[in-house]
C-alpha positions in Angstrom: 30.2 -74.0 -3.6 30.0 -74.3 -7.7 27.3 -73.0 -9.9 25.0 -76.1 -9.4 24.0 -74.4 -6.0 22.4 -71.4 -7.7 20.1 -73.0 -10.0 22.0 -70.6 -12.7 20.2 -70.3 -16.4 16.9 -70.9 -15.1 14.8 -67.7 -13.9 12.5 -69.1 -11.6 15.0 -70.7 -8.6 13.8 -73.1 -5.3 15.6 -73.7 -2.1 14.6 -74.3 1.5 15.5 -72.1 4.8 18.4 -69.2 5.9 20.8 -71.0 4.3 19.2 -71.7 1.2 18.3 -68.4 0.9 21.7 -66.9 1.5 23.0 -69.0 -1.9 20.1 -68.1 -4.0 20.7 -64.5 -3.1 24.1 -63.6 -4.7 22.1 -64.9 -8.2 19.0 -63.5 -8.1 17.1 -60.4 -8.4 14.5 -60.5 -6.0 13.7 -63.3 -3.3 10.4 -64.3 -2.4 10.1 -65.6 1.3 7.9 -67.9 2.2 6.8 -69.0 6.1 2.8 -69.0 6.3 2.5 -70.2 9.6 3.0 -67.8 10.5 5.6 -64.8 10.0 4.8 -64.4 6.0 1.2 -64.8 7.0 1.6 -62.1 9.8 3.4 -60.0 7.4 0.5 -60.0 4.8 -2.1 -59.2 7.4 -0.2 -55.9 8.8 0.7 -54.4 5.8 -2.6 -54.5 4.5 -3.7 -52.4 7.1 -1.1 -50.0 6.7 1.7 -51.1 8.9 5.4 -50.8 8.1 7.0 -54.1 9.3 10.3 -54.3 10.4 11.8 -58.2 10.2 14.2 -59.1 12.4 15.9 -62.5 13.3 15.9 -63.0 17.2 13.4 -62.3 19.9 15.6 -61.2 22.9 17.0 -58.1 24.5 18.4 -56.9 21.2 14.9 -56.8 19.4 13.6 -54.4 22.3 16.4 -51.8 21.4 15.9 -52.2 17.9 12.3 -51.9 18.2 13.4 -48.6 20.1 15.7 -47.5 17.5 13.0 -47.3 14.6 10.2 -46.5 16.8 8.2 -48.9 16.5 6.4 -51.3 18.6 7.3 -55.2 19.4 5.4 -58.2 18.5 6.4 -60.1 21.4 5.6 -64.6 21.3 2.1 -66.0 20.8 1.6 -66.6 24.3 2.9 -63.3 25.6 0.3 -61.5 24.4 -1.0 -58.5 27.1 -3.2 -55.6 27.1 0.5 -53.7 27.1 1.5 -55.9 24.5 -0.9 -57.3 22.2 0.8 -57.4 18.8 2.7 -60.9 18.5 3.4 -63.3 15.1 -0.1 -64.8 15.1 -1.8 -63.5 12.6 -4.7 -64.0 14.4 -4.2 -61.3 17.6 -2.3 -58.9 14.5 -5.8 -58.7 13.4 -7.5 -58.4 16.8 -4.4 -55.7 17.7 -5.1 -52.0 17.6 -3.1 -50.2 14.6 0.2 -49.4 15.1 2.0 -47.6 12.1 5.4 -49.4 12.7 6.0 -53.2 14.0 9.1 -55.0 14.4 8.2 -58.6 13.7 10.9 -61.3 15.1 11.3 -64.6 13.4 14.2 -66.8 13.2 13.6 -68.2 9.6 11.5 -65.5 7.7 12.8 -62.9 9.2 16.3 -64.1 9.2 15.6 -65.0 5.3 14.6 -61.6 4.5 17.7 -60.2 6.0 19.8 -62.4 3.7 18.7 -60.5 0.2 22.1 -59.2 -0.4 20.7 -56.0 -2.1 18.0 -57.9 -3.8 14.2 -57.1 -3.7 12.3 -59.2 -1.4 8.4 -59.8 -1.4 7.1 -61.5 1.4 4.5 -64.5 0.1 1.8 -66.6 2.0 -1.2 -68.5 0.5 -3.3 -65.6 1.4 -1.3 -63.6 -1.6 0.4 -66.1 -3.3 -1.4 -65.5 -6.6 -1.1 -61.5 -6.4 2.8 -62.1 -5.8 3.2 -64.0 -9.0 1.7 -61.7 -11.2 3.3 -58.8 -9.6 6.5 -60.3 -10.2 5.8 -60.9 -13.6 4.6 -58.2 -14.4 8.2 -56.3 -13.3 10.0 -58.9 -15.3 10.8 -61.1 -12.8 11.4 -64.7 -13.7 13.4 -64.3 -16.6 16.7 -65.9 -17.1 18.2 -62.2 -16.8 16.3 -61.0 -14.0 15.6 -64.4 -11.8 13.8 -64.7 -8.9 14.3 -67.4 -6.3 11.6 -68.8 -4.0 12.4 -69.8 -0.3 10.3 -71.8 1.8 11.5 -71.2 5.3 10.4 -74.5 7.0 10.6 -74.9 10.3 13.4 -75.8 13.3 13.4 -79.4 14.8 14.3 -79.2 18.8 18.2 -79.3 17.8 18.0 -76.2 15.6 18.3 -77.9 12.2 15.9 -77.2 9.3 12.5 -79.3 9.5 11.2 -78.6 5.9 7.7 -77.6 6.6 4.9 -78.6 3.8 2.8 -75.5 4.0 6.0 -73.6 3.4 6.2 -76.3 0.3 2.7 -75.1 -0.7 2.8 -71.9 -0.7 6.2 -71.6 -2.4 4.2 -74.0 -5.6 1.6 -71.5 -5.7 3.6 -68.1 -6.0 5.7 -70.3 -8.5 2.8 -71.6 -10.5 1.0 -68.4 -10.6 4.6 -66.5 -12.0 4.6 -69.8 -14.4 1.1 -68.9 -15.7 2.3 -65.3 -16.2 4.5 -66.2 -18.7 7.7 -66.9 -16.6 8.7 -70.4 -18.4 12.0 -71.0 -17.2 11.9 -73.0 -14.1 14.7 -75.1 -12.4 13.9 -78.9 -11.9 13.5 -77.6 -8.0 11.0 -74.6 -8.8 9.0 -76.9 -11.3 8.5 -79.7 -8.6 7.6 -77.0 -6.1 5.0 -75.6 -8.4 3.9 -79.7 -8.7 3.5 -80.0 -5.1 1.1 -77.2 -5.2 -0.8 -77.8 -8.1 -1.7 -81.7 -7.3 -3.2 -81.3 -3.7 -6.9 -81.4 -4.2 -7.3 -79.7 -0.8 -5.3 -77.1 0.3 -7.4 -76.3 3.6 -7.4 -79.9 4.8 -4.0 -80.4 3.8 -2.8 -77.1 6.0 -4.9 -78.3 8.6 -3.4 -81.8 9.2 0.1 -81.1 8.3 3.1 -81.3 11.2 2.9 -77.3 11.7 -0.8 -76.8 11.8 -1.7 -79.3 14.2 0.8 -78.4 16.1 -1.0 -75.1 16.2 -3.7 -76.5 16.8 -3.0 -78.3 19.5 -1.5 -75.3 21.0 -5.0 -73.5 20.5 -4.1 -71.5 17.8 -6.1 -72.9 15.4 -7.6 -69.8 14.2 -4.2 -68.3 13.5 -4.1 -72.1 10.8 -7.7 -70.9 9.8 -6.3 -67.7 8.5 -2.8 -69.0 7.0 -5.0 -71.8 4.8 -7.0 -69.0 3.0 -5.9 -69.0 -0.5 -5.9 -66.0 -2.5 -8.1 -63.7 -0.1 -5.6 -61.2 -0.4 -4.3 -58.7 -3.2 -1.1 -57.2 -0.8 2.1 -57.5 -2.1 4.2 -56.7 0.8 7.7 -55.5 -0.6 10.8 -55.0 1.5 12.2 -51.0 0.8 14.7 -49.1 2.0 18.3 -49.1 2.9 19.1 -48.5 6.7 15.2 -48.1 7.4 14.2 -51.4 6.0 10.5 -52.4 6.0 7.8 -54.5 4.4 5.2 -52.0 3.2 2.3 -52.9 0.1 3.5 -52.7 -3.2 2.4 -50.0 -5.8 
């Protein structure tokens, strides 16, 4: 693919899912995932209270060994949640859980976006943080034409596996990008500026959560407490930052 795909000469970069992600990657220097209901959301909520999380992309047989392998425990699906086993991707039972220091969080499309950095930073961004991770990043630099960032919202999978772009992904994607714009970070691609727009024009942002695709299909799933706590904006001053090289983890930011 040519240059168009990367968004080159602009230092704020947009795309949408895995594959999106993997292109913006070989341009960028840090990548900001975005996936608030729920794994980004999840993420936010676990590092705050001081857990190491561990993404990674599939929730089988494999994540039990690699779970194993770092020693850490395994959030298992929404509705597998036990006494044995009560850390899962709802951010909702994450808070309920007891602490564990380490947590290996599957998730095909924030996890699997994390995994494509390529080397780059990665921050891990939700509506609960979304203002804290824009001025962190500009604060470092980030968003310059020499040191770009690029913002993925993960969406979501329709029943045949392809991408369903998901609007609270859209959302909280415009906010971290709006807040980075505001911290003097001018130069955003066409993409990033209308994903900042998207953002910036909704008059509700808890209402708008709330009735989207994703969150009433929460709802309707009774998990609408795990919606209650993706919609709140800018409760949260965690940056959760991706470290390490073979022991890879989000932990807060300094």
């Amino acid at each position: 693919m040519g240059e168009w795909s990367l968004q080159s000469g602009h230092g704020v970069r947009f795309e949408w899912g895995p594959a999106g992600a993997e292109r913006l990657a070989a341009g960028v220097a840090c990548l900001v995932v975005v996936d608030v209901l729920s794994f980004t959301t999840s993420v936010n909520i676990a590092v705050e209270a001081g857990t190491r999380v561990f993404p990674y992309r599939w929730r089988d047989e494999s994540a039990f060994a690699y779970a194993a392998e770092h020693d850490a425990e395994l959030a298992v699906g929404r509705r597998m949640v036990s006494g044995t086993t009560p850390w899962t991707l709802s951010p909702a039972a994450l808070r309920r859980a007891p602490f564990t220091p380490r947590l290996v969080l599957p998730s095909p499309n924030g996890s699997a976006i994390a995994a494509s950095a390529n080397g780059s930073t990665v921050v891990a961004a939700s509506l609960r943080n979304a203002t804290a991770v824009g001025r962190w990043l500009a604060a470092r630099g980030y968003g310059r034409e020499d040191r770009p960032v690029g913002v993925i919202a993960a969406g979501e999978r329709w029943p045949d596996g392809s991408l369903r772009p998901a609007l609270e992904d859209l959302l909280g994607a415009g906010a971290v990008i709006a807040a980075l714009r505001e911290s003097a970070a001018p130069g955003l691609s066409p993409e990033a500026t209308a994903a900042a727009a998207s953002f910036t024009t909704v008059a509700d942002v808890h209402a708008t959560v709330t009735e989207c695709s994703s969150g009433r299909e929460l709802t309707e799933g009774g998990f609408a407490e795990d919606v209650a706590l993706a919609r709140e904006l800018d409760v949260s001053t965690t940056v959760p930052i991706l470290t390490g090289r073979t022991d890879k983890a989000f932990t807060a930011a300094a």
